[in-house]
gemmi code that builds the backbone of each chain (N, CA, C; Angstrom):
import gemmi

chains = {
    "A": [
        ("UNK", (-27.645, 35.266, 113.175), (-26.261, 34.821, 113.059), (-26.192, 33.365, 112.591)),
        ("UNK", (-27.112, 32.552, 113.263), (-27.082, 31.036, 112.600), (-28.187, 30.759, 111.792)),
        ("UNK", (-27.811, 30.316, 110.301), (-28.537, 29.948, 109.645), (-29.030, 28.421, 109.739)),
        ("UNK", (-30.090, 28.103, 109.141), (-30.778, 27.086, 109.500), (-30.236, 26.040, 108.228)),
        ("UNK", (-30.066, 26.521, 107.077), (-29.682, 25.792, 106.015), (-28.038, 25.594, 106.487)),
        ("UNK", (-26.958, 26.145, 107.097), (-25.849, 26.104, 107.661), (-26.124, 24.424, 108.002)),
        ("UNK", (-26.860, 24.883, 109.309), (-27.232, 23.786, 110.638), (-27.087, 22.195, 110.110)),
        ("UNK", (-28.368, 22.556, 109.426), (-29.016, 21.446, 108.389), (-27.900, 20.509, 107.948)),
        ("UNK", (-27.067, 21.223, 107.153), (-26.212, 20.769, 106.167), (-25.128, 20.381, 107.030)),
        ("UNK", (-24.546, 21.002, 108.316), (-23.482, 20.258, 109.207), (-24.010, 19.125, 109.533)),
        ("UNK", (-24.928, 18.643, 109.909), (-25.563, 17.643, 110.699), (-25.419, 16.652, 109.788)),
        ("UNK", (-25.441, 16.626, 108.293), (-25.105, 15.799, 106.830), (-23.674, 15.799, 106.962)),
        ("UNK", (-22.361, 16.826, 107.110), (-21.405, 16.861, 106.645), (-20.361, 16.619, 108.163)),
        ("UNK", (-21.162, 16.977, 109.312), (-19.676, 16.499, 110.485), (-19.695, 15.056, 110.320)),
        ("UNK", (-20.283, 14.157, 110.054), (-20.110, 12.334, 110.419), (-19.082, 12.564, 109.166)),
        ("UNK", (-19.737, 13.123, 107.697), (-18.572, 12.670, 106.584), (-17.449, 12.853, 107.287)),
        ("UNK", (-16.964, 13.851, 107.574), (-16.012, 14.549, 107.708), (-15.095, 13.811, 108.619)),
        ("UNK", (-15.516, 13.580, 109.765), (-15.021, 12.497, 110.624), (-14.932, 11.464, 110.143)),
        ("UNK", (-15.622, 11.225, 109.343), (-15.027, 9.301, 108.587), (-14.072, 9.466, 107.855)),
        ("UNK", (-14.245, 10.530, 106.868), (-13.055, 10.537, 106.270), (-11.424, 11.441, 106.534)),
        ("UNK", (-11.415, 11.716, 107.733), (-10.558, 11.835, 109.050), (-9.729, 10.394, 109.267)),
        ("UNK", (-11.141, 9.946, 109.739), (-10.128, 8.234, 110.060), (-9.734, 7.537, 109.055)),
        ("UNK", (-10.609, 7.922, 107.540), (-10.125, 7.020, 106.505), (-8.573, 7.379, 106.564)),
        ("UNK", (-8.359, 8.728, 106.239), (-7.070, 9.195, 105.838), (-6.014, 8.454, 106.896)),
        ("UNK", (-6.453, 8.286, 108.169), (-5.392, 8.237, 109.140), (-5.046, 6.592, 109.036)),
        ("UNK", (-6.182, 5.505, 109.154), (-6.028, 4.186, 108.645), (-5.442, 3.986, 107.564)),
        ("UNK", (-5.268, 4.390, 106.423), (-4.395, 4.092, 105.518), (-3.408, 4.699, 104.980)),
        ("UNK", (-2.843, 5.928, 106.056), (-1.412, 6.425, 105.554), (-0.593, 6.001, 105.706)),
        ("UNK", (-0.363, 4.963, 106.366), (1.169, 4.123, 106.033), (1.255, 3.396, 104.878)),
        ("UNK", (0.374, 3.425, 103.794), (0.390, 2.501, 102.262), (0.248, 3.632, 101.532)),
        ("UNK", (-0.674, 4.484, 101.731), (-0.895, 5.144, 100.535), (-1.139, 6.588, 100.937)),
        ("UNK", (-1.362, 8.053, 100.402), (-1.282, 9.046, 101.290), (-1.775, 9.187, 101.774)),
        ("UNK", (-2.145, 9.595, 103.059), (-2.911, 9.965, 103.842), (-2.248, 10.423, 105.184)),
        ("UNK", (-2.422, 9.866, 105.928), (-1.496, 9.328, 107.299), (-2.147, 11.070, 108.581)),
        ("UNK", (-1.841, 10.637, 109.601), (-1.831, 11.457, 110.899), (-2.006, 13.125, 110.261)),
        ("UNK", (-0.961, 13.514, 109.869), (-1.293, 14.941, 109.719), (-2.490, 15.396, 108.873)),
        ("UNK", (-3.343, 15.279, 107.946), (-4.119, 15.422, 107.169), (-5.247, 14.933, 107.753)),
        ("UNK", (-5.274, 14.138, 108.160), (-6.771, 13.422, 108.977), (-6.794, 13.882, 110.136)),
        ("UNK", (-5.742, 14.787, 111.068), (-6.172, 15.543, 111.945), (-6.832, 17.096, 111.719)),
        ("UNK", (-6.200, 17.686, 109.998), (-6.698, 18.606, 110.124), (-8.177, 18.719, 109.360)),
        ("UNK", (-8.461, 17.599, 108.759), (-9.726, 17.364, 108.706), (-10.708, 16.985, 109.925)),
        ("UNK", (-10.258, 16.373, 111.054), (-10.843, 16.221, 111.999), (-11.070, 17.579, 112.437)),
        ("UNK", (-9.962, 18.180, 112.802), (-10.034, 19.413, 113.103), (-11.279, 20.883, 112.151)),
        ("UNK", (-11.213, 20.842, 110.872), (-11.759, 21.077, 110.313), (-13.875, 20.821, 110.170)),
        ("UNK", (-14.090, 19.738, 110.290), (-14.840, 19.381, 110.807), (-15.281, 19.912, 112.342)),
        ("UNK", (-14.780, 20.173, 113.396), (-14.861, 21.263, 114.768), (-15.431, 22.645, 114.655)),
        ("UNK", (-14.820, 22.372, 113.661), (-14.623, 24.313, 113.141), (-16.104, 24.453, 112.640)),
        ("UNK", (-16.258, 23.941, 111.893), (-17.625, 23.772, 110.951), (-18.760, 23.849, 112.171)),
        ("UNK", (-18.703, 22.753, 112.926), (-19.409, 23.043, 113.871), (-19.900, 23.708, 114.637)),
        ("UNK", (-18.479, 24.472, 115.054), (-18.343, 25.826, 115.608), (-18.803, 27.037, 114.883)),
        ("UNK", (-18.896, 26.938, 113.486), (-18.953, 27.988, 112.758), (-20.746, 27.829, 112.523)),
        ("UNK", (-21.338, 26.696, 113.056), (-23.173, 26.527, 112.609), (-23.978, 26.594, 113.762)),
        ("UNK", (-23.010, 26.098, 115.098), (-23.390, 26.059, 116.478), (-23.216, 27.115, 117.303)),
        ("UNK", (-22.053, 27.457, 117.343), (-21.694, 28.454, 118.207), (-20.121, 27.635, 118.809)),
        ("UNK", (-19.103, 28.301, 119.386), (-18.512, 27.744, 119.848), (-18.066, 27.377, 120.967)),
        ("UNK", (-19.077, 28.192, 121.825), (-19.292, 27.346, 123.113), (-19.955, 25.590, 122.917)),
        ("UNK", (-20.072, 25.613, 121.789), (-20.496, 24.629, 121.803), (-20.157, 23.422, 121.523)),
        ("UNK", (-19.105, 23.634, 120.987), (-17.727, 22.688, 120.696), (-16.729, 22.421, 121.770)),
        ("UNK", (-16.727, 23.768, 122.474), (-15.896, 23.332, 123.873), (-16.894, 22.185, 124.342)),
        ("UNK", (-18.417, 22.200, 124.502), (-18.993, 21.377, 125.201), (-18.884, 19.773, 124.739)),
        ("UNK", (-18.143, 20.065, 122.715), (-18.810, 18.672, 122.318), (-17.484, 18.174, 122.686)),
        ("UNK", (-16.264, 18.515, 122.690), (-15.109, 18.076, 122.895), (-14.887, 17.341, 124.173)),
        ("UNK", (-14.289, 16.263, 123.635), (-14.086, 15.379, 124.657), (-13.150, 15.626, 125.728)),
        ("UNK", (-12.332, 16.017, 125.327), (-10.797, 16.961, 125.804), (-10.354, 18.283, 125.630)),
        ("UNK", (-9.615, 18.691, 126.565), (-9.263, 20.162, 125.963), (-8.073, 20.289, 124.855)),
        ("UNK", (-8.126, 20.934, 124.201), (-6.985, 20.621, 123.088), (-5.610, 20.232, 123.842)),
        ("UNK", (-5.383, 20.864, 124.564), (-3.905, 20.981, 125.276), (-4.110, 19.284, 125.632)),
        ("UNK", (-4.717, 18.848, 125.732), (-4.752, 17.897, 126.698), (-4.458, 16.803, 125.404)),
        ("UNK", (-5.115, 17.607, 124.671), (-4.996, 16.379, 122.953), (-3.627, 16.833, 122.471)),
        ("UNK", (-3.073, 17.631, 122.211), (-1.672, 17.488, 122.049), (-0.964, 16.681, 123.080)),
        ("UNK", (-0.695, 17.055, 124.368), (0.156, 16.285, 125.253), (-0.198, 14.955, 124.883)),
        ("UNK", (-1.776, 14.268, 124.749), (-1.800, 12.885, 124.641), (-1.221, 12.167, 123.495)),
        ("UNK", (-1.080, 13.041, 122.296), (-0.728, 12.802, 121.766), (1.008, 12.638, 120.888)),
        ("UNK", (1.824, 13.519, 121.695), (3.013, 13.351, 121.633), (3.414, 12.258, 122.322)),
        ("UNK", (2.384, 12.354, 123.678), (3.009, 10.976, 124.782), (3.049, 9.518, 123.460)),
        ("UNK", (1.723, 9.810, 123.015), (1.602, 8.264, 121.990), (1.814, 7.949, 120.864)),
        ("UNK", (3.031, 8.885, 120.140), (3.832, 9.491, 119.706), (5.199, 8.678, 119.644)),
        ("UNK", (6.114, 9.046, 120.942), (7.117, 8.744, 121.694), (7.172, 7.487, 121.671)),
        ("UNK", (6.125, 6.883, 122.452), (5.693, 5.581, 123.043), (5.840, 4.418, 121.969)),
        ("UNK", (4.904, 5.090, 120.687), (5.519, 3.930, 119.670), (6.506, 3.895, 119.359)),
        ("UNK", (7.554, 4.646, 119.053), (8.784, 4.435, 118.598), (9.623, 3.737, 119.684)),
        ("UNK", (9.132, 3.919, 120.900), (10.301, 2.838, 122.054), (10.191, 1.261, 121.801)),
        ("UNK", (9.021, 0.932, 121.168), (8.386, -0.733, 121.027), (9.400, -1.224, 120.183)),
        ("UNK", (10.045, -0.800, 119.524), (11.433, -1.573, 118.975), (12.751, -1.989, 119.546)),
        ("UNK", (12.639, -1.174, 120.654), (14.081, -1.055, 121.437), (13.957, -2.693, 122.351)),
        ("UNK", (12.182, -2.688, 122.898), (12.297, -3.741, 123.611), (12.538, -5.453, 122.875)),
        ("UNK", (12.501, -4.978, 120.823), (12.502, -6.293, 120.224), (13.606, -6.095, 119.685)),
        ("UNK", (14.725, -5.701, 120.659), (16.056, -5.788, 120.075), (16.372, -4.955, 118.596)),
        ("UNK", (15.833, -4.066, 118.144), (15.862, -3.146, 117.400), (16.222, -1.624, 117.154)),
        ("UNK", (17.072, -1.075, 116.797), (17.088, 0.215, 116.573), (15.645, 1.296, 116.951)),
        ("UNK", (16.176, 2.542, 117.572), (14.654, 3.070, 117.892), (14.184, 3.380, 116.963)),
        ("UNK", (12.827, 3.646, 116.725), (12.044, 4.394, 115.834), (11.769, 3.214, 114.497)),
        ("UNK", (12.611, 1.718, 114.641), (12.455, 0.590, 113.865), (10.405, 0.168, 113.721)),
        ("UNK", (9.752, 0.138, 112.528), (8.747, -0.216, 112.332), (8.505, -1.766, 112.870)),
        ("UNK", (7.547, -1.857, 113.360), (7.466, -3.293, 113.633), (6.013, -3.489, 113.069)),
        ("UNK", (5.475, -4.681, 112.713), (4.534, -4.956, 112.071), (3.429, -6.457, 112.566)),
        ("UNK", (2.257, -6.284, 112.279), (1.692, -7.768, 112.284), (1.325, -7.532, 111.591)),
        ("UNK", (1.246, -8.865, 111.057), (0.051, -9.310, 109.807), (-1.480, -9.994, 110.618)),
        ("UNK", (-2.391, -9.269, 110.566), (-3.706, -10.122, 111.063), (-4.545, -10.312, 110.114)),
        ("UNK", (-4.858, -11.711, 109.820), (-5.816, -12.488, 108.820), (-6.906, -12.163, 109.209)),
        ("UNK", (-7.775, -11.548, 108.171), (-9.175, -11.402, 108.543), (-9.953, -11.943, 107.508)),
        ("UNK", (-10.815, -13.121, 107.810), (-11.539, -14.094, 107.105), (-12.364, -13.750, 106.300)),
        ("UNK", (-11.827, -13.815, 104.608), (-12.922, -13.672, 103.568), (-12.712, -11.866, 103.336)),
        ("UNK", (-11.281, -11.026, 103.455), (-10.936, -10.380, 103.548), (-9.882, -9.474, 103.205)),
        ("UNK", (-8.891, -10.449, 103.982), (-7.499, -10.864, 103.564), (-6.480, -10.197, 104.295)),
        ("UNK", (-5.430, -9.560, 104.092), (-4.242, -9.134, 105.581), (-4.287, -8.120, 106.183)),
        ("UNK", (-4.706, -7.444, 107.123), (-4.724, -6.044, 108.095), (-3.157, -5.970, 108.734)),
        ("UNK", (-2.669, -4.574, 107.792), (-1.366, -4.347, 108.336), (-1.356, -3.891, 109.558)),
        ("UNK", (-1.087, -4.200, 110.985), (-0.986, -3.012, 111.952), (0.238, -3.104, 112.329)),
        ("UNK", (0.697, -1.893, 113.022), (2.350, -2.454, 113.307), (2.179, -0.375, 113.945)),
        ("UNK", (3.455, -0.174, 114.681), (3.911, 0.842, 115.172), (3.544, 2.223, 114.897)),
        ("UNK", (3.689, 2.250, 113.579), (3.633, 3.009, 112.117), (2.074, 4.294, 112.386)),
        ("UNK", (1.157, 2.999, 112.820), (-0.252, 3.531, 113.209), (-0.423, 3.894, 114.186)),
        ("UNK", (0.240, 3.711, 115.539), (0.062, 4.009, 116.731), (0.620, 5.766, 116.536)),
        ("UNK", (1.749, 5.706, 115.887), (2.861, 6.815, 115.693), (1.674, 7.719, 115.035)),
        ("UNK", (0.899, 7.732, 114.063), (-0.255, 8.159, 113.193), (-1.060, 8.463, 114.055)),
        ("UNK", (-1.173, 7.804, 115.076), (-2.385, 8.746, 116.108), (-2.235, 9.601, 116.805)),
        ("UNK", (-0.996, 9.418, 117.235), (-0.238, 10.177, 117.783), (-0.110, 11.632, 117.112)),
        ("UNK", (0.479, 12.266, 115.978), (0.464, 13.045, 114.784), (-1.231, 13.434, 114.873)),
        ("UNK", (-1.920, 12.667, 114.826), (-3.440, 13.031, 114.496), (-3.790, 13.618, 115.878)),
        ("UNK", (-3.669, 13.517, 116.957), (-4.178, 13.863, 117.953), (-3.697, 15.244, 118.241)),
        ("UNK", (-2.086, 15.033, 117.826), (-1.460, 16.354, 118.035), (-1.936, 17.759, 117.033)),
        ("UNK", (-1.826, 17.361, 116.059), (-2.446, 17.963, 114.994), (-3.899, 18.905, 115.200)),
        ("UNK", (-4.943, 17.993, 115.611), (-6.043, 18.220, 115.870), (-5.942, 19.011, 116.914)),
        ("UNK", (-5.203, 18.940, 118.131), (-5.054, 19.647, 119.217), (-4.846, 20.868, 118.822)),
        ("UNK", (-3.821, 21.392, 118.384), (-2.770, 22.321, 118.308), (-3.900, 23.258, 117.009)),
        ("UNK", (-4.617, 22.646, 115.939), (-5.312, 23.814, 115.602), (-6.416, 24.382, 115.985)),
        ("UNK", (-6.963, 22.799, 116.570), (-7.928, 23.667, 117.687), (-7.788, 25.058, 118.534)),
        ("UNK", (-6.585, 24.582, 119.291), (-6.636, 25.505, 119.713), (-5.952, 26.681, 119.511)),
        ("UNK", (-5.535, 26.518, 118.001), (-5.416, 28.102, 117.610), (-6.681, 29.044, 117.022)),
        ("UNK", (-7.412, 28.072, 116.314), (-8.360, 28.119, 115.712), (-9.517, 28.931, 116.990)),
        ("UNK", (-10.224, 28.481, 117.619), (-11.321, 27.998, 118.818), (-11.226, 29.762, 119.348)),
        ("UNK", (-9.825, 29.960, 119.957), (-9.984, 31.699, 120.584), (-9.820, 32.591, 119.626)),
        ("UNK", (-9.762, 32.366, 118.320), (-9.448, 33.407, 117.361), (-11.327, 33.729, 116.840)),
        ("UNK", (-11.968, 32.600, 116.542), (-13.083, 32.600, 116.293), (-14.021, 33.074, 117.469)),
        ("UNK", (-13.327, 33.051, 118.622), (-14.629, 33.099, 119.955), (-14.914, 34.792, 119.855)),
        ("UNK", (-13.514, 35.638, 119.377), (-13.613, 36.937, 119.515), (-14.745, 37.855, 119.176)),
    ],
    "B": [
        ("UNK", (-15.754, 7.215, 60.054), (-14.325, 7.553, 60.712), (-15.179, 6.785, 62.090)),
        ("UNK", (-14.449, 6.252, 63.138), (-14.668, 5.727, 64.177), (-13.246, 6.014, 65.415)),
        ("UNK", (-13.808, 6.309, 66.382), (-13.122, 6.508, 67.438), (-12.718, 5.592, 68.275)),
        ("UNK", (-11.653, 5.230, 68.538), (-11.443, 4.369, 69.411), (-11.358, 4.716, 71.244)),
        ("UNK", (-11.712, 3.936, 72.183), (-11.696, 4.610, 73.171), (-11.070, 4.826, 74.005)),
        ("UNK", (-9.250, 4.946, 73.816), (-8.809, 6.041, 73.782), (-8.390, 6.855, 73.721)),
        ("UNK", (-8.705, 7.058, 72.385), (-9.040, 8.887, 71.745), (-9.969, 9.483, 72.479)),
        ("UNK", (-11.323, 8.383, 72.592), (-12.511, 9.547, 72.961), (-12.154, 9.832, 74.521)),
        ("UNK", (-11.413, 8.999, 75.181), (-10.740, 9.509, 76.602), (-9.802, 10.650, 76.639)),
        ("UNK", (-9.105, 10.915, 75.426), (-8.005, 11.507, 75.437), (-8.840, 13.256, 75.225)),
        ("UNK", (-9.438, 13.182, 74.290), (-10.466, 14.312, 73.552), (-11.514, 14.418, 74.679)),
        ("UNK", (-11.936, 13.949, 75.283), (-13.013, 14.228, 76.033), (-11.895, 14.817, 77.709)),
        ("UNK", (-10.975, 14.281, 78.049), (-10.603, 15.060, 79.520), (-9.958, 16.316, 78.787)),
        ("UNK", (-9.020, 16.309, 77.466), (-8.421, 17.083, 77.490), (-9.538, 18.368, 76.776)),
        ("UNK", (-10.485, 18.174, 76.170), (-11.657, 19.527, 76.326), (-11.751, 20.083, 77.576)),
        ("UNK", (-12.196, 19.077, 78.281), (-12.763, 19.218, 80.084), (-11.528, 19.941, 80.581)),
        ("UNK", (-10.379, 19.612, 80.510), (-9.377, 20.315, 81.434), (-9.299, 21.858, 80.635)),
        ("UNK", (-9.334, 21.896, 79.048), (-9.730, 23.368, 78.587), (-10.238, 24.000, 79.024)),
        ("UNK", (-11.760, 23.754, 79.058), (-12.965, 24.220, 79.382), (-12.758, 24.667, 81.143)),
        ("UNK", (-12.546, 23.740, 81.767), (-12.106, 24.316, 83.419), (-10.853, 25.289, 83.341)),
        ("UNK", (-10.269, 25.289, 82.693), (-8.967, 26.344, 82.836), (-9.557, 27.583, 82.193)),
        ("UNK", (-10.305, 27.652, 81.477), (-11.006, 28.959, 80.732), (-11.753, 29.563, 81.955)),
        ("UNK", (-12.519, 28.553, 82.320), (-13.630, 29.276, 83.088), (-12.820, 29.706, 84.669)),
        ("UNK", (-11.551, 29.255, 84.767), (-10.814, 29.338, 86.099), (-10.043, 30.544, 85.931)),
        ("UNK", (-9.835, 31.092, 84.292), (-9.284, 32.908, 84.478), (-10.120, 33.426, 84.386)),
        ("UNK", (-11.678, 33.011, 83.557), (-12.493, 33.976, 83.678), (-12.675, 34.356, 84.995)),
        ("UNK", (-13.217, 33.201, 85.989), (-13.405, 33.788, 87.181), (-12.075, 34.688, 88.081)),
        ("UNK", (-10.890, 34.194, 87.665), (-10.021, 34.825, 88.421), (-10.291, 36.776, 88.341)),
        ("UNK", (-10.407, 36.822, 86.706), (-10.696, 37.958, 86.599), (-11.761, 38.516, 87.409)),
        ("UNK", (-12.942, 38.256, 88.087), (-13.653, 38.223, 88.672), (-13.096, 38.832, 89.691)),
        ("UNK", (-12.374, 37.343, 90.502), (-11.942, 37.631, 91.234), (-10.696, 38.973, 91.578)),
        ("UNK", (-9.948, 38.983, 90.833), (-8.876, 40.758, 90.925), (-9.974, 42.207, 91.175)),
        ("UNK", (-10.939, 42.230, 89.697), (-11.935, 43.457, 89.197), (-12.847, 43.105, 90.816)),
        ("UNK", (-13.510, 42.403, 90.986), (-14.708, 42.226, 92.117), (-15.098, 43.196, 92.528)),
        ("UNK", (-15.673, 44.221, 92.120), (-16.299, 45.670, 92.635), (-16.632, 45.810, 94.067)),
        ("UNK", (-17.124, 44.455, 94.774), (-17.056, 44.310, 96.520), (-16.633, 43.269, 96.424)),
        ("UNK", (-16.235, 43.324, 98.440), (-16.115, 41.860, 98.818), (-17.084, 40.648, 98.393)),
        ("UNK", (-18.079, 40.583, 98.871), (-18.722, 39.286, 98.524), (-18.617, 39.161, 97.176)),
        ("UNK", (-18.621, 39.601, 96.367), (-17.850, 39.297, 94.681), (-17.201, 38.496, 94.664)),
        ("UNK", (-15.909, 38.925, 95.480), (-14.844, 37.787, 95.266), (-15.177, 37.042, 96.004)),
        ("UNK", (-15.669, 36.765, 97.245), (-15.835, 35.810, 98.510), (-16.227, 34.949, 97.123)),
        ("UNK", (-17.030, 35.091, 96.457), (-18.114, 33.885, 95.338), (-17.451, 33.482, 94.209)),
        ("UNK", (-16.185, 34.204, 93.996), (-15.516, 34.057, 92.784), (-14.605, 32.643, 93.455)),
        ("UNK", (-13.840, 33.106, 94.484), (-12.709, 32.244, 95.131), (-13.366, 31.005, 95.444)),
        ("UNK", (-15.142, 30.917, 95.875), (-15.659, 29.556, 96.115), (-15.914, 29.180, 95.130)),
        ("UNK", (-15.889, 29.581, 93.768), (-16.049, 28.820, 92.365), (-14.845, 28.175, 91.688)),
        ("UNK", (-13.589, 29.085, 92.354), (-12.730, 28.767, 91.948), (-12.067, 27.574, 92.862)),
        ("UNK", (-12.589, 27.326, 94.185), (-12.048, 26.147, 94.185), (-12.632, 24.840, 93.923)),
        ("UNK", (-14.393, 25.465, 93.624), (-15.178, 24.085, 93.080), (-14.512, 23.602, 91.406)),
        ("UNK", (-13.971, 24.724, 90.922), (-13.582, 24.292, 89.362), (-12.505, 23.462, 89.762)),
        ("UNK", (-11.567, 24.167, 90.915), (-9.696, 23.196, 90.973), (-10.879, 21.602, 91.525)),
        ("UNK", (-11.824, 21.391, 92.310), (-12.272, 20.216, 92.155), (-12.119, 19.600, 90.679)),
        ("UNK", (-13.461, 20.126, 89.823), (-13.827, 19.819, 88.353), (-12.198, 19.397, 87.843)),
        ("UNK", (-11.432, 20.021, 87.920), (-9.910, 19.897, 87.130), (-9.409, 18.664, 87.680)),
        ("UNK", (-9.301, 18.625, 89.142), (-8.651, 17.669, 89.672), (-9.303, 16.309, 89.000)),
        ("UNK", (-10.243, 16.166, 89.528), (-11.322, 15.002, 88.701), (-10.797, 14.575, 87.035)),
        ("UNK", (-10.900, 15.530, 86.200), (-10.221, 15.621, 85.029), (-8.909, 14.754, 84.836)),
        ("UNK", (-8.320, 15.768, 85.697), (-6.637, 14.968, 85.385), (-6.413, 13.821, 86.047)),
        ("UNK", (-7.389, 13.202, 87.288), (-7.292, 12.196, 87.461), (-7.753, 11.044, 86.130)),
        ("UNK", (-8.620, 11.264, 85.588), (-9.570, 10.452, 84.773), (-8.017, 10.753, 83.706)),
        ("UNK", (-7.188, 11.481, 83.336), (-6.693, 11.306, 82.002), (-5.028, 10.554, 82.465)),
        ("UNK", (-4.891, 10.656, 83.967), (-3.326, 10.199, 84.038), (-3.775, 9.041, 84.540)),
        ("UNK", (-5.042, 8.412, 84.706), (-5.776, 7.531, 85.586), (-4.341, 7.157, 86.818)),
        ("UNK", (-5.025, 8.081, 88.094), (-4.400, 8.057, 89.371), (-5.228, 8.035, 90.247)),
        ("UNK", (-6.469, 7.538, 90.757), (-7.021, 7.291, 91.621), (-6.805, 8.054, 92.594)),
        ("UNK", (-5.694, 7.811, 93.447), (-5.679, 8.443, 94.994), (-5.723, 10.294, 94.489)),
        ("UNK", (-5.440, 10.707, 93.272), (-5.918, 11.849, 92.925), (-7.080, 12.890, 93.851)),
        ("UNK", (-8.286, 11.273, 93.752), (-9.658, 11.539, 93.859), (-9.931, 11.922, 95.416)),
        ("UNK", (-8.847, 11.311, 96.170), (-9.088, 11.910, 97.617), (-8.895, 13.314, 98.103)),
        ("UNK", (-7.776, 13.566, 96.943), (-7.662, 14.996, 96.624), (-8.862, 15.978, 96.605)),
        ("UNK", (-9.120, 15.292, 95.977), (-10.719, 16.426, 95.492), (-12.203, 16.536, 96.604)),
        ("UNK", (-11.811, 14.616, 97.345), (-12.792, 14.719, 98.242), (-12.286, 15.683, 99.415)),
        ("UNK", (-10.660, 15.880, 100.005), (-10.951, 16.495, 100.631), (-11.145, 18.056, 100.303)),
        ("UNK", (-10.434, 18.542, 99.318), (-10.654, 20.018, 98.675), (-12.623, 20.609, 99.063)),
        ("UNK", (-13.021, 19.181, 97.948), (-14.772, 19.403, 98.025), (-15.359, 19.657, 99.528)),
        ("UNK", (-14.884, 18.934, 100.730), (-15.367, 18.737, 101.700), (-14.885, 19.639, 102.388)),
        ("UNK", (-13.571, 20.899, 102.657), (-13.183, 21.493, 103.334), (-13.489, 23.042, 102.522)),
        ("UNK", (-13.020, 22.874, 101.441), (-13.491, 24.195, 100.431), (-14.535, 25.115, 101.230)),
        ("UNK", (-15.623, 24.373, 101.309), (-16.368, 25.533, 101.288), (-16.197, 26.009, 102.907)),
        ("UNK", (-15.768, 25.617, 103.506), (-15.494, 26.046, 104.875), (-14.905, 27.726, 104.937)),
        ("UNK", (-14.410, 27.977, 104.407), (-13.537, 29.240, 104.007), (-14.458, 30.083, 103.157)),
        ("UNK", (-15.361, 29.646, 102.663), (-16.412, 30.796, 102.298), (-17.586, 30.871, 103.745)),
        ("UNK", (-17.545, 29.970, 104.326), (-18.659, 30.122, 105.673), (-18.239, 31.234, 106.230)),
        ("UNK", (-16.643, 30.934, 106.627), (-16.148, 31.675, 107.464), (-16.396, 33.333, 106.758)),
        ("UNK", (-15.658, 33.375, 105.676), (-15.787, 34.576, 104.933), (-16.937, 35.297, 104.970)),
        ("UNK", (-18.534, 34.594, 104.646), (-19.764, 34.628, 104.705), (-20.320, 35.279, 106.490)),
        ("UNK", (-19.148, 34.863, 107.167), (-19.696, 35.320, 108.856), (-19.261, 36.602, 108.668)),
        ("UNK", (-17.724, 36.598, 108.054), (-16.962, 37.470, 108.280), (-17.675, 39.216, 107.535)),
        ("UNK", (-18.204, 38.950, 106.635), (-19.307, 40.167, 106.125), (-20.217, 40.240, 106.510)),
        ("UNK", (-21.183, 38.941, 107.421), (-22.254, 39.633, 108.062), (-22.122, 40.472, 109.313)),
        ("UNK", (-20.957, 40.514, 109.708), (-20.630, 41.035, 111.059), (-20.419, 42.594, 110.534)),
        ("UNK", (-19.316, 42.218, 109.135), (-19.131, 44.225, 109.087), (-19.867, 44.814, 108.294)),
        ("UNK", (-21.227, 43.941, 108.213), (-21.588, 44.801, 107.012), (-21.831, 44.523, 105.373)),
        ("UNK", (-22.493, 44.825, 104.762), (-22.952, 44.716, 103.315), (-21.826, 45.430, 102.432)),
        ("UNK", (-21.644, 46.660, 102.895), (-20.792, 47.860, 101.826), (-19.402, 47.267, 101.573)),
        ("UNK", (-18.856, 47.229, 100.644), (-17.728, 46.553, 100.251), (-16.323, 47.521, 100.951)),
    ],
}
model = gemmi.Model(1)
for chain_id, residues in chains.items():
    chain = gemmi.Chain(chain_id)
    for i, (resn, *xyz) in enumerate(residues, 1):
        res = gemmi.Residue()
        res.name, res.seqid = resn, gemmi.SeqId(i, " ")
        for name, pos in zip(("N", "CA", "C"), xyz):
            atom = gemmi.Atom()
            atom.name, atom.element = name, gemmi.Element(name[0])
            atom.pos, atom.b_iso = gemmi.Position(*pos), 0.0
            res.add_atom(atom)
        chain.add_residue(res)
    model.add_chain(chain)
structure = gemmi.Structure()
structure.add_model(model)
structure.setup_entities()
């Protein structure tokens, strides 16, 4: 059932896969990417795993249970969009810093990204675990 | 006669996007006729390594960059769906 050239080749392709997960999710507020797409590549990446390992074995690599990654992730979700209300702002208002990073130049962070992890976590959750018992069958 | 470069940009993606669109009905045909499953399982994973090849293409001729993430993720998730497919016939079987 598990091939060895499979194996091989996940062990090369889950780190990509996960980096470029977070790439997508770090820079979708400029350019496309953002929360939904970099979760289902995260997610995607699971699968793979699951599909070279077994998938008991992904329950084991998982840090959380999906359910648990959706809820965390709506909570942090929600949460960013209230951070405007307390700066005298309309809800769901973007707020932003600029942080100088030396020999570099400006790192946008602001709300926008928190809201993006939020989306990514949920994302990732929710196909997990549609994904995870359909494959266990 | 001398080419300027770009013409030879213009002539060189727009062959390439030919050439991938030819070989993307040939295989489709493939893919419809496929006498068994794993036929097509191999047709549909060629066909989305070519929508790579294309994507690449039309990035290089509308020069759009973020295009290219396109393709990395297509390239990087693509074949996932033939794994699966690939489990999915060793479980029932060889016979189409």
């Amino acid at each position: 059932m598990t091939s060895l050239i499979l194996r091989t080749a996940t062990r090369f392709l889950l780190p990509l896969l996960v980096l470029f997960s977070l790439f997508l999710l770090v820079r979708g507020h400029h350019e496309p990417g953002g929360g939904f797409s970099g979760g289902l590549v995260a997610a995607a990446a699971f699968v793979l795993y699951g599909l070279a390992f077994g998938i008991a074995e992904v329950r084991k690599a998982l840090p959380l249970d999906p359910r648990t990654l959706i809820g965390s992730g709506l909570l942090i979700a929600v949460t960013s969009t209230t951070f405007s209300l307390f700066a005298g702002q309309p809800l769901m208002t973007s707020l932003w810093w600029k942080v100088a990073i030396p020999g570099f130049g400006d790192l946008d962070l602001g709300t926008p990204l928190l809201f993006d992890l939020g989306v990514y976590l949920a994302v990732a959750g929710v196909t997990l675990l549609i994904i995870l018992p359909l494959a266990e069958e | 006669m001398s080419l300027s470069g770009l013409e030879i940009k213009t002539l060189a993606t727009g062959l390439a996007l030919a050439m991938v669109g030819i070989a993307l009905f040939l295989t489709f045909i493939r893919l419809v006729r496929g006498p068994t499953l794993p036929d097509r399982v191999v047709a549909l994973d060629l066909m989305g390594v070519l929508t790579v090849g294309m994507i690449a293409a039309y990035e290089i001729a509308m020069e759009q960059p973020v295009l290219l993430d396109t393709a990395t993720v297509l390239a990087l998730v693509g074949f996932l769906g033939t794994v699966a497919f690939a489990r999915y016939l060793e479980r029932r079987g060889r016979d189409a």
